[in-house]
N, C-alpha and C positions, 0 to 999 in steps of 0.2 A: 309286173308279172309277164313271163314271155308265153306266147300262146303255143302253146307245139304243133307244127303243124299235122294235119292229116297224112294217114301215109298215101292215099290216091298222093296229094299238094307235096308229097317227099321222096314220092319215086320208091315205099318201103312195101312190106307186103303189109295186109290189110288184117288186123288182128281178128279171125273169122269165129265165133266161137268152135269149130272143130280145129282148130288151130290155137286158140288158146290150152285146148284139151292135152293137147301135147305138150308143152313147152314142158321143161326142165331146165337140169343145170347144164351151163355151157350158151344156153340160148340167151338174146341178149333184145330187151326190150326195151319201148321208149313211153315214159312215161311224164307227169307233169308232178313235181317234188319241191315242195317251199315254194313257190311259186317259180318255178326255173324248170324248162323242160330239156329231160336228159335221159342218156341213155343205161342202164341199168344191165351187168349178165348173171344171170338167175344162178345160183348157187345150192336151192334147194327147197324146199316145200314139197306140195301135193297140189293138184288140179286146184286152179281157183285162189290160191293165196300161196307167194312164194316167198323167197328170202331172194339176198341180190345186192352186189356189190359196184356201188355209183362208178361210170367211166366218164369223168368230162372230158376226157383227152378226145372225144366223139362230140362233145357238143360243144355249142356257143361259149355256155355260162363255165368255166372252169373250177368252180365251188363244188365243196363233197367227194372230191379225190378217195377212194375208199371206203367212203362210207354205206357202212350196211342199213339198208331200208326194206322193209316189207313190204313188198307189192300185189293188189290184190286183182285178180282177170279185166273191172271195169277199169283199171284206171291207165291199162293200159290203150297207147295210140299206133305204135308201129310192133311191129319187128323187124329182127337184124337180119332177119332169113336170106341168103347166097349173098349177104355182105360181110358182116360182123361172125356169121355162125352159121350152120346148115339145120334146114329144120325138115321134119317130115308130112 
């Protein structure tokens, strides 16, 4: 299982709870999935639990190409914020 790293240890922004408040679709977060930590862009939900469409072409593990996964606020570890996506 790959550990994901922190976003301080990734240079990403820091999932703050006023900042998980906002995310939507279009924003793109990194979470840890099967044991494989990857990056995820939200497609839809509400505050606290979203939907979200796997992008390995962003990470290590290349597994999950398209795959939709539910992601719920803890499980996330970065965001894409001024890389991947713009956040507010």
């Amino acid at each position: 299982m790959s550990r994901c790293p922190s976003a301080a240890e990734s240079y990403f922004v820091e999932p703050t709870p006023d900042r998980l408040q906002n995310l939507g679709s279009g924003c793109f977060v990194q979470i840890n999935h099967a044991g494989s930590c990857c990056w995820v862009e939200l497609t839809g939900g509400r505050a606290g639990e979203y939907v979200g469409v796997i992008h390995p072409e962003l990470s290590e593990d290349k597994a999950g190409r398209g795959e939709e996964v539910s992601v719920r606020a803890e499980q996330v570890n970065a965001l894409g914020c001024d890389r991947y996506c713009f956040c507010d």
